[in-house]
C-alpha positions as CSV (number, residue, x, y, z in Angstrom):
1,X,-2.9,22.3,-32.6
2,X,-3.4,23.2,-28.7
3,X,-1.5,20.9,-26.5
4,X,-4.0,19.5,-23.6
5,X,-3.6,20.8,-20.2
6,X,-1.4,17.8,-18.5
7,X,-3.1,15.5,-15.8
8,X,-1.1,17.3,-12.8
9,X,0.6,20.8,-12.5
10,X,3.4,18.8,-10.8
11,X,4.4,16.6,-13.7
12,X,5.8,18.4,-16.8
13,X,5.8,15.0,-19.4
14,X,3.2,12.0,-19.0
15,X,6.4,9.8,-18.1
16,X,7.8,11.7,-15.3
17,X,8.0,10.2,-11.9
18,X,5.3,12.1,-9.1
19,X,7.3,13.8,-6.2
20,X,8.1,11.2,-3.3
21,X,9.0,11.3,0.0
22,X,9.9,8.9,2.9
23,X,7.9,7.0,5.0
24,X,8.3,4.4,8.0
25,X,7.1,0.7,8.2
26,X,4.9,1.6,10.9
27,X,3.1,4.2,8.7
28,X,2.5,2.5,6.2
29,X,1.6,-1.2,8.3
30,X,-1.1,0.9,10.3
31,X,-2.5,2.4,7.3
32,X,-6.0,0.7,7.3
33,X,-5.6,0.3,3.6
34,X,-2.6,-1.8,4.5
35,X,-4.9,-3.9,6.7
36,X,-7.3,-4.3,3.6
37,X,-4.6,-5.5,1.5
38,X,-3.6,-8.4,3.7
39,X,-7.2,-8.8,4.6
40,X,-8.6,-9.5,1.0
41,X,-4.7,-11.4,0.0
42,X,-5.5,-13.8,3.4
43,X,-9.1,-14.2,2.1
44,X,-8.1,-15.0,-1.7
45,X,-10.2,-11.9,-3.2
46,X,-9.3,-9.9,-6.0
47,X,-9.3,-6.3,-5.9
48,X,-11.9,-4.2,-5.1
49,X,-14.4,-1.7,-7.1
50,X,-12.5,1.8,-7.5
51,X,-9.2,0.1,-6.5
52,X,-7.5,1.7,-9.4
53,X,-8.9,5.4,-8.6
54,X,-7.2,5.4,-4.9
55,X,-4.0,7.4,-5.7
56,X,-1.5,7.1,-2.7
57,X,-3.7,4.8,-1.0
58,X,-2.9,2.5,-3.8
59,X,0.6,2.1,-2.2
60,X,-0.4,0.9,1.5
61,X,-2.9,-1.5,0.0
62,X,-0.6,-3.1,-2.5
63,X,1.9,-3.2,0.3
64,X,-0.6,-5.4,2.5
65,X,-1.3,-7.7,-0.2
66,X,2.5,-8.1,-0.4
67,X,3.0,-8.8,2.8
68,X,0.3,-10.9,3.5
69,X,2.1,-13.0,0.8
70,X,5.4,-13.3,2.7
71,X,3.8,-13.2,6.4
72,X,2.5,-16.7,7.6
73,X,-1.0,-17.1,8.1
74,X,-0.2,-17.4,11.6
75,X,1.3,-14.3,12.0
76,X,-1.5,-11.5,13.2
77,X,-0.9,-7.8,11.8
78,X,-1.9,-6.6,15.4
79,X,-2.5,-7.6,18.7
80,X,-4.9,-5.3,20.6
81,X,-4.8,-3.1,18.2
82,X,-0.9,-2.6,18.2
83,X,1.1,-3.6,15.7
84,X,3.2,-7.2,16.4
85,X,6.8,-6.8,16.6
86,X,6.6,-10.6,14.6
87,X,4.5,-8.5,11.8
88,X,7.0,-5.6,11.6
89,X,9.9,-8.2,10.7
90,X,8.2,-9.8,8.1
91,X,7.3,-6.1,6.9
92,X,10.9,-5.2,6.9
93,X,11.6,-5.9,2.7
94,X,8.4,-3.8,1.9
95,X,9.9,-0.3,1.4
């Protein structure tokens, strides 16, 4: 019997981990998938269509929804478009 060609050339069994690499809080808190995540967390929806097709954007917008859990709702993600410093602390347990 032929063994099927695996999902990705990178990944040698179905159970090994993808490769990784490191990332700050700032990357991933501006990532507008992060701002989705706390959006549609703040707003009490549930996840949106194609949500589990994303790939690494998955990560930021999981992240959001996490955050938007810890964050008070009076805590704004950004002010003028910058990220709050106030955010960034709440954002520190997330990676």
């Amino acid at each position: 019997m032929k063994r099927a060609k695996p999902l990705h050339q990178y990944r040698l069994r179905d159970c090994d981990q993808i490769p990784t690499g490191r990332v700050t809080l700032p990357e991933v808190m501006n990532d507008p998938k992060f701002a989705l995540g706390v959006a549609d967390a703040r707003a009490g929806r549930g996840y949106p269509a194609g949500y589990d097709s994303w790939a690494d954007d998955l990560w930021a917008y999981e992240r959001g929804r996490q955050w938007a859990q810890i964050a008070p709702r009076s805590v704004p993600l950004k002010i003028h478009r910058k990220l709050n410093p106030q955010a960034l602390r709440y954002g520190a347990d997330l990676l």
